[in-house]
C-alpha positions in Angstrom: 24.9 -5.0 -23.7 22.2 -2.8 -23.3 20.0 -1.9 -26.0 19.9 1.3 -27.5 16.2 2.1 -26.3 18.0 2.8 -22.9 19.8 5.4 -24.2 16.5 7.6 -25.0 15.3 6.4 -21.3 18.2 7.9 -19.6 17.6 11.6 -21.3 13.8 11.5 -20.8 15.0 10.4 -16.3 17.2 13.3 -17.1 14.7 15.7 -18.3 12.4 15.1 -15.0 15.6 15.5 -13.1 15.8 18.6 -13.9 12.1 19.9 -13.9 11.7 18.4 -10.4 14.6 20.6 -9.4 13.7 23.9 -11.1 10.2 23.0 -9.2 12.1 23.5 -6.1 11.1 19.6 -4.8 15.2 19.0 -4.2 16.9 19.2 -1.0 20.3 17.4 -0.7 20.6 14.0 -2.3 17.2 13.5 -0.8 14.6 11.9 -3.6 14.6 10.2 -6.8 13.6 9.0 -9.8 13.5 5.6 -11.3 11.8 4.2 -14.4 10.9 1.0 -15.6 13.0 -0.1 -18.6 11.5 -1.4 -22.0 12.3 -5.5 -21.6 14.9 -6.8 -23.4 14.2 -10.6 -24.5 18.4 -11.0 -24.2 17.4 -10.5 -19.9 15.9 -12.7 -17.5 14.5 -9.5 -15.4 13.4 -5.9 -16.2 15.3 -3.0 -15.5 15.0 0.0 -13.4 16.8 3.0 -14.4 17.7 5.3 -11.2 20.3 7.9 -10.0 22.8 6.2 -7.6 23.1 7.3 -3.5 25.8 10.3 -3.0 24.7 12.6 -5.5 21.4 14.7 -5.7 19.4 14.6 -8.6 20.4 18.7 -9.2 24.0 17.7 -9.7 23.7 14.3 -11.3 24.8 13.2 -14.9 24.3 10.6 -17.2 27.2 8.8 -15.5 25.3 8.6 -12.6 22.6 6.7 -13.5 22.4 3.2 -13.2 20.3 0.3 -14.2 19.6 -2.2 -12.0 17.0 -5.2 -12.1 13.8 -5.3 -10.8 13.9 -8.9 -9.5 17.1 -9.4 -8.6 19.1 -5.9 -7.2 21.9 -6.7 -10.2 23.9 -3.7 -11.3 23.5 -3.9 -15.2 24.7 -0.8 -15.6 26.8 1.6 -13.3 28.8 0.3 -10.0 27.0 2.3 -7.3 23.8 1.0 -5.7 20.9 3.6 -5.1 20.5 5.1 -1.7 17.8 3.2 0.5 14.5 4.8 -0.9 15.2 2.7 -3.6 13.1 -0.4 -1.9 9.9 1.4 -2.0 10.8 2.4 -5.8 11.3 -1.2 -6.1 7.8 -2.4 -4.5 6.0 -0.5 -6.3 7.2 -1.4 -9.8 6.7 -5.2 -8.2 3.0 -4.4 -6.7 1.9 -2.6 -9.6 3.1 -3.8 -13.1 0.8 -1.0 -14.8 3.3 2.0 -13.1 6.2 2.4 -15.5 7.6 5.7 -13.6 7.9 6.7 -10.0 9.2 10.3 -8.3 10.0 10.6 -5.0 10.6 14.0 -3.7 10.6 15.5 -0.1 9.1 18.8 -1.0 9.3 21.4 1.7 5.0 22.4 1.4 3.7 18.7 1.8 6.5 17.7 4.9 5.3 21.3 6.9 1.8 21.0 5.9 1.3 17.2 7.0 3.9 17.6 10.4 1.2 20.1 11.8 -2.1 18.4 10.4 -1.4 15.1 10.2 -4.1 13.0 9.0 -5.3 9.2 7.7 -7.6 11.2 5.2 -6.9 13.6 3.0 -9.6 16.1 1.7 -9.4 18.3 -1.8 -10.6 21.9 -2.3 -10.2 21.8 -5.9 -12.2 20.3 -8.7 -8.7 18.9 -10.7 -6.5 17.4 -8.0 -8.5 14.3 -7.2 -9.2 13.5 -11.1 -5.3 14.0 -11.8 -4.3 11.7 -9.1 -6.8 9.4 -10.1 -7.3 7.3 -6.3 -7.6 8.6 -2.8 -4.0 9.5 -1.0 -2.4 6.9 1.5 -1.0 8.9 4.4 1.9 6.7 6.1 2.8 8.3 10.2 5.5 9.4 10.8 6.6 6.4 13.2 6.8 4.2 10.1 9.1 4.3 7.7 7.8 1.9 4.4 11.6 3.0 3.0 12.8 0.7 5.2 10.5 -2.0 5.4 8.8 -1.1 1.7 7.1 -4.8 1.9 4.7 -2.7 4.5 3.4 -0.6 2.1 2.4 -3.2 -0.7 -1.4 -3.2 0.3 -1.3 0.7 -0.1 0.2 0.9 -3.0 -2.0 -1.2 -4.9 -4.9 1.6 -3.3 -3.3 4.5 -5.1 -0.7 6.2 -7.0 0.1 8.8 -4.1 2.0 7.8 -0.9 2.7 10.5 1.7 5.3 10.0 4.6 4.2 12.3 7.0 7.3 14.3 8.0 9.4 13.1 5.3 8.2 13.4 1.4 6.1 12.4 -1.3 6.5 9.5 -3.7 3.9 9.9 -6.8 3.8 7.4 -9.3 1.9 6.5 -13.0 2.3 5.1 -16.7 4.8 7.5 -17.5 7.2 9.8 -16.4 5.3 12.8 -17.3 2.1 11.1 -15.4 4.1 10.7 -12.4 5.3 14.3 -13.0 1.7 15.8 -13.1 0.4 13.8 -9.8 3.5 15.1 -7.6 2.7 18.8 -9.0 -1.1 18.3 -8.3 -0.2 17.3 -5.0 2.1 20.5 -4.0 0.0 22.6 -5.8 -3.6 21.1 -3.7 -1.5 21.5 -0.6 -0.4 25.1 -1.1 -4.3 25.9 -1.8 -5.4 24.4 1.1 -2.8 26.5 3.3 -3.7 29.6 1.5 -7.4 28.9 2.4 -6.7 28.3 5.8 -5.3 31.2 6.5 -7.7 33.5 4.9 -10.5 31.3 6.3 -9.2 32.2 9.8 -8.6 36.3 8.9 -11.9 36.0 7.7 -13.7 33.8 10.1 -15.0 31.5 8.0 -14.3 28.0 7.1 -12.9 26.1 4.4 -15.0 24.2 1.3 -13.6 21.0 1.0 -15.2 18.2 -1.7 -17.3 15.7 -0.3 -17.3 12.0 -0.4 -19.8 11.9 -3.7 -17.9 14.7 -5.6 -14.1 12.8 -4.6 -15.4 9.7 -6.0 -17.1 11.5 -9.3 -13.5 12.9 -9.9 -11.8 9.7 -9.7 -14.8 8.3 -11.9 -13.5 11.2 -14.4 -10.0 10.2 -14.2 -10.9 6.3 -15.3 -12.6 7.9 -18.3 -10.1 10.3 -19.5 
């Protein structure tokens, strides 16, 4: 029996369902959410609350949300397994034992913006993003595919708390939902500023201001103190 702690869980992955969606992030049954349970000493293994595969997270319930554990796949709760992104999920609660939430979405600005100008580095505008992420982005190409092997993306992960898939989505993660929640916005929102600047760089032949190295690295300085 679970305890009643997983109850509260369940409405606060319920709650991000549905501001992810309102967002816009949600295409299909593409993306997720899963959170780390609270440990319960009757278990061997912690939980992971998720949305099962076959249902999007716009049109899910609370009966479709399962828990299943961390170190061992086990269906605790639900009898529907998650869809395959759920071994990246499942790395990086095992790589990083700090990260109690993680959202992966496969928002339509970051998979146009990073099919066109793919890069290994990616460079803020802003003076918040970088401080809000709190680590430099880990840009994946698009020839591999870490939701299938996730064991590839282990050494990232510990680097970060933002993977990009290049032509296929974001997953953000943190200490909370609502951490996790504020990365993937940061990230959309940096992304949208860069393509407005862009194109008004090119109407008005000039060229973009991106941070340097020194003033990146100050952020994420900031972020370790705040």
């Amino acid at each position: 029996m679970l305890g009643g702690h997983v109850q509260q869980e369940i409405v606060e992955l319920m709650r991000y369902a549905d501001l992810v969606s309102k967002k816009g992030y949600v295409c299909n049954q593409l993306g997720n959410i899963a959170l780390r349970s609270k440990k319960q000493d009757e278990l061997a293994e912690n939980l992971i609350l998720t949305k099962h595969k076959g249902i999007s997270l716009e049109e899910m319930t609370r009966d479709n949300i399962i828990a299943i554990g961390l170190e061992s796949n086990r269906l605790y709760l639900g009898d529907v397994l998650p869809s395959i992104g759920h071994a990246l999920n499942r790395e990086i609660f095992l790589c990083r034992p700090d990260v109690m939430a993680v959202i992966h979405v496969h928002a339509d600005e970051l998979i146009a913006y990073f099919s066109l100008f793919y890069q290994r580095r990616f460079r803020f505008i802003s003076a918040d993003a970088a401080a809000i992420l709190g680590a430099p982005v880990e840009i994946f190409p698009p020839e591999l595919n870490v939701e299938v092997d996730a064991a590839q993306a282990s050494a990232a992960i510990m680097r970060t708390n933002t993977l990009i898939l290049a032509n296929h989505g974001i997953t953000t993660y943190g200490a909370s939902l609502s951490q996790a929640y504020h990365r993937l916005n940061s990230m959309v929102a940096e992304v949208r500023r860069i393509m407005m600047a862009t194109e008004l760089a090119h109407l008005a032949s000039a060229s973009v201001n991106y941070l340097n190295d020194s003033e990146e690295q100050e952020l994420y300085e900031l972020a370790k103190r705040i």
